[in-house]
VMD Tcl script that draws the C-alpha trace (Angstrom):
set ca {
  {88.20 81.69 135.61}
  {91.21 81.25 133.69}
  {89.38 79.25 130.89}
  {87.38 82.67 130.35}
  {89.40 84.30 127.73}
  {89.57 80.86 125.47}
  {85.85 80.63 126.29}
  {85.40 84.54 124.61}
  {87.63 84.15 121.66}
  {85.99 80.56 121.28}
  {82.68 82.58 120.75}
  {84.05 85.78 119.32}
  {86.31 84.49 116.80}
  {83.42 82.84 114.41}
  {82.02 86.31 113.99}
  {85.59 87.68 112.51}
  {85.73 84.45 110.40}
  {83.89 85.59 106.92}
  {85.24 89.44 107.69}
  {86.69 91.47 104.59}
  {90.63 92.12 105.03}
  {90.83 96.15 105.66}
  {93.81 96.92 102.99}
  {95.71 100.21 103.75}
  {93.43 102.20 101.59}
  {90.52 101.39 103.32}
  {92.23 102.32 106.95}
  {93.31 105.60 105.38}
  {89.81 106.56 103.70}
  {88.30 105.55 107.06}
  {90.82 107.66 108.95}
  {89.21 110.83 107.29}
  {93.20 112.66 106.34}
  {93.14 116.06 105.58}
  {94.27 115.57 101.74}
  {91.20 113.24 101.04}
  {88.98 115.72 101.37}
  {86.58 116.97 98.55}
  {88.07 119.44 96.48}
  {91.47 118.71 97.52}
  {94.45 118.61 95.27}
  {96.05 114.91 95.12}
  {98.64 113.77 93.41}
  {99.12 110.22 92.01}
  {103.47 109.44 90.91}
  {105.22 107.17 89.36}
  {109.01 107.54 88.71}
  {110.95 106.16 85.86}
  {114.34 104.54 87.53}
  {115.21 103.09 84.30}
  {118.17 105.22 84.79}
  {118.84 105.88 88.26}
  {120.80 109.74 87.84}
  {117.62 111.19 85.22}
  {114.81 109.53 87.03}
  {111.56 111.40 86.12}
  {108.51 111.46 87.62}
  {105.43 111.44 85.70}
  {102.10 112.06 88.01}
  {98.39 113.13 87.40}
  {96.84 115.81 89.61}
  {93.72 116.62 90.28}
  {91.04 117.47 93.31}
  {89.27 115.10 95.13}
  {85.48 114.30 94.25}
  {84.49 111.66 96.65}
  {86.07 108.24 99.02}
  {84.27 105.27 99.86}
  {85.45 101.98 101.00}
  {83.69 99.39 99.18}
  {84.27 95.30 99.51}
  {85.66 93.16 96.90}
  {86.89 89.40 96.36}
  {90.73 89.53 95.25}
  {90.66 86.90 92.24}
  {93.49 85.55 90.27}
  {95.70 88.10 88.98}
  {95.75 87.92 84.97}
  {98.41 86.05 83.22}
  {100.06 85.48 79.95}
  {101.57 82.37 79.46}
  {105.14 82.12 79.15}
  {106.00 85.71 79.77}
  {107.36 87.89 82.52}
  {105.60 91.22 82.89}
  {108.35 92.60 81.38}
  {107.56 91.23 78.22}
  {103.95 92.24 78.34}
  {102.30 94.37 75.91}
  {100.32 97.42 76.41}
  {97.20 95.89 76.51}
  {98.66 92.65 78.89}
  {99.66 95.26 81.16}
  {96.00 97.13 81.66}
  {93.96 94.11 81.89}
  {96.78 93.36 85.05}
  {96.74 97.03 86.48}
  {92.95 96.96 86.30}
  {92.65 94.16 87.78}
  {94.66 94.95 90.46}
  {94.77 94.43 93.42}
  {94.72 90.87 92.77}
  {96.74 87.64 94.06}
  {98.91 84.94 92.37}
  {96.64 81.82 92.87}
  {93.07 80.93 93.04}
  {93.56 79.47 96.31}
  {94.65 82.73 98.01}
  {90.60 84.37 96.52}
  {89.51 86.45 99.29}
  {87.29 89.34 100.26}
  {89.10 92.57 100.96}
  {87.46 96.45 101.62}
  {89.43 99.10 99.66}
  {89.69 102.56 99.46}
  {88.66 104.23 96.70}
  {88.74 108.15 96.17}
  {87.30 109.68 92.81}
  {89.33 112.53 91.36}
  {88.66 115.03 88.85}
  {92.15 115.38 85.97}
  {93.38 118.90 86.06}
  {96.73 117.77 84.92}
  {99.20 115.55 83.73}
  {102.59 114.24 82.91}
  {102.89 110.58 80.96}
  {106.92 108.94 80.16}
  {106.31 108.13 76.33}
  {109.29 105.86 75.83}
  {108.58 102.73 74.73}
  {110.37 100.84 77.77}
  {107.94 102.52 79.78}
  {104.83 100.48 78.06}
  {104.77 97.87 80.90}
  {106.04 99.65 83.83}
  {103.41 101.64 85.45}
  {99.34 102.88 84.85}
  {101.02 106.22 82.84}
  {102.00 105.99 79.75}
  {101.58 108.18 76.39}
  {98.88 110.14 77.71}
  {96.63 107.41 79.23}
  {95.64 106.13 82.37}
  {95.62 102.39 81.99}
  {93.74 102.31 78.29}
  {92.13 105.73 79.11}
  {93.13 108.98 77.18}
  {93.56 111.84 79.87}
  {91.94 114.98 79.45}
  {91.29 117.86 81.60}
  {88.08 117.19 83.95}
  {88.00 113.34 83.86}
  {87.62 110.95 86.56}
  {89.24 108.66 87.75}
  {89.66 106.17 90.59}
  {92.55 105.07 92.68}
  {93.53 103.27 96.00}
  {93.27 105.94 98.71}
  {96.67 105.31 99.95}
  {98.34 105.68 95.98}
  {97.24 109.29 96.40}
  {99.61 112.39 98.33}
  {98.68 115.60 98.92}
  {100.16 118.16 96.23}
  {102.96 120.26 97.34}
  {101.83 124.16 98.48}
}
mol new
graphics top color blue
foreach p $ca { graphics top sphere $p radius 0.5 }
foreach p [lrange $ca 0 end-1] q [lrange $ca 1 end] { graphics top cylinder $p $q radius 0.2 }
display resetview
């Protein structure tokens, strides 16, 4: 008898072995939270700490249109040779952030299950300084490459999202 629970994860484990990695979007989507909700107001923030005592926030609201969870293989993050992300350019930057998530090597490749929640734009507030061109998916009135206007979509990682304040 005490060979039984090596004998169950001996024949349980192999059915685990090819499973998707839940990332903390997926858990949250799956977890059904009050602010994911269609027709919710959510809230996706970035803050500029570039100096610490003015640090702005910069954000795009809007309400919720739909969530899924949908797999995907994590591939090689893209690189540019010889240069820190600090040194990207705008477009260096968005082919990383849309990539994203991604991982540092080939050999790390896997299959994850995100989640994904559609939002309509019903407003917005981009930094426009130019150290901000390789910081964050904001900048100058885009969205990673996309000019924002009122009644868009987008999509983000469930768990990049917060409700917006009453």
């Amino acid at each position: 008898m005490r060979f039984l629970p090596a004998l169950i994860l001996l024949l349980v484990l192999p059915l685990f072995a090819g499973a998707a990695e839940l990332r903390p979007s997926a858990r949250l989507v799956e977890a059904e939270p009050e602010h994911l909700q269609p027709g919710r107001c959510v809230v996706y923030a970035e803050k500029d700490s570039f100096l610490a005592s003015t640090a702005a926030e910069y954000y795009v609201r809007g309400r919720v249109l739909a969530d899924r969870v949908v797999e995907r293989r994590l591939v090689r993050c893209p690189e540019v040779a010889g240069r820190d992300i600090e040194h990207y350019s705008r477009e260096e930057f968005n082919r990383l952030a849309l990539a994203q998530p991604c991982v540092s090597a080939e050999q790390y490749a896997h299959d994850v299950k995100l989640g994904l929640v559609r939002v309509r734009v019903t407003e917005w507030e981009t930094p426009h300084a130019l150290r901000t061109a390789n910081v964050g998916r904001l900048y100058r009135g885009m969205f990673i490459g996309q000019k924002l206007a009122a009644g868009m979509e987008i999509e983000l990682e469930a768990d990049l999202l917060g409700a917006c304040a009453p």
